[in-house]
N, C-alpha and C positions, 0 to 999 in steps of 0.2 A: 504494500500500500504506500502509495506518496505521503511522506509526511507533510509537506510543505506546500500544499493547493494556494495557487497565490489567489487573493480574496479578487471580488469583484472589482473594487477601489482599486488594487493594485492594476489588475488587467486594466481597467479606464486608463489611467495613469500612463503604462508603458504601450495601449495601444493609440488611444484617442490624442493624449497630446501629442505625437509627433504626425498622426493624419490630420489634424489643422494645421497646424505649421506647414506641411505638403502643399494644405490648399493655398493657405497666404502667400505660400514662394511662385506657385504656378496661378494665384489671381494678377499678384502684383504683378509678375513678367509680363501675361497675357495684357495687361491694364497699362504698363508701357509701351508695348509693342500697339495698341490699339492707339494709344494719345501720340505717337510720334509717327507713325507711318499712312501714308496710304496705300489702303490692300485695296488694290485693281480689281480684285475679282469680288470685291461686297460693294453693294452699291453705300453711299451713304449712310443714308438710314441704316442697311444694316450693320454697317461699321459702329454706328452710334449707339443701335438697342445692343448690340453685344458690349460695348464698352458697357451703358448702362446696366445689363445685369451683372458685368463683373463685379463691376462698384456696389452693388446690394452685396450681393456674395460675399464680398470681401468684407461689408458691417457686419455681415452674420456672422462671418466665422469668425469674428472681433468678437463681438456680444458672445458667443459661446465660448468663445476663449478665455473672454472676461469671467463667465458664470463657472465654468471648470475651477479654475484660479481662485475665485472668490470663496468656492465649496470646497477648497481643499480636493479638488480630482470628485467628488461628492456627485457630481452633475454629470448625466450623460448626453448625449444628444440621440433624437431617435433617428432611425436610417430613411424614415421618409424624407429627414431635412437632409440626409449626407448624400442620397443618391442625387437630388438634381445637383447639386455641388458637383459630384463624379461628374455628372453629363458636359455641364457647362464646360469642367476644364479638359474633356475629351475632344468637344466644340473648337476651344481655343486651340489645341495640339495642334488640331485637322489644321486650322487656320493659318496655324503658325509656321507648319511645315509647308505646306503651299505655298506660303509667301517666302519662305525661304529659299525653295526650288526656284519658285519663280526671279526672286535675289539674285541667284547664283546664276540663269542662265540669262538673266539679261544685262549686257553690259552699260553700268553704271559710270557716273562721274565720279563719284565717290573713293578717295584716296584709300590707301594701305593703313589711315594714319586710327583707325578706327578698332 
């Protein structure tokens, strides 16, 4: 038998905080790569609502960071709120890779110095 079952609180702790922190590192890029570039292939607007729901995204998983934190790891979040999270930053990949390829095979003014 295991003697040592880590508690519920622990599992939170070593799983949940380091999957927010995931989200914050991959909203934040996605939310500078959206404020500084234009992606050719989303029109506007869609440039705009996906920057706007990063921007929520990234309050939420603030607020939940905050309540984790606050609770001493106490707080969990339910998976209805972590899945469209997932979605979103699967969204942003797609995107980011596309514009990356697209990056790489068109030639740019833009120096070495980058």
């Amino acid at each position: 038998m295991p003697q040592s079952q880590p508690s519920e609180q622990e599992l939170l702790k070593t799983l949940l905080q380091p999957l927010l922190e995931d989200f914050q590192y991959w909203f934040s890029r996605s939310r500078s790569l959206l404020e500084t570039e234009d992606i050719t292939f989303l029109s506007e607007e869609q440039q705009s609502d996906l920057l706007s729901r990063v921007k929520t995204a990234q309050q939420e998983v603030s607020t939940a960071q905050m309540m984790f934190q606050a609770t001493n790891g106490q707080v969990g979040v339910e998976t209805s709120t972590l899945v469209p999270w997932h979605r979103l930053v699967s969204e942003c990949w797609q995107v980011g890779m596309r514009w990356r390829t697209m990056a790489s095979t068109t030639p740019s003014s833009e120096g070495s110095d980058n």
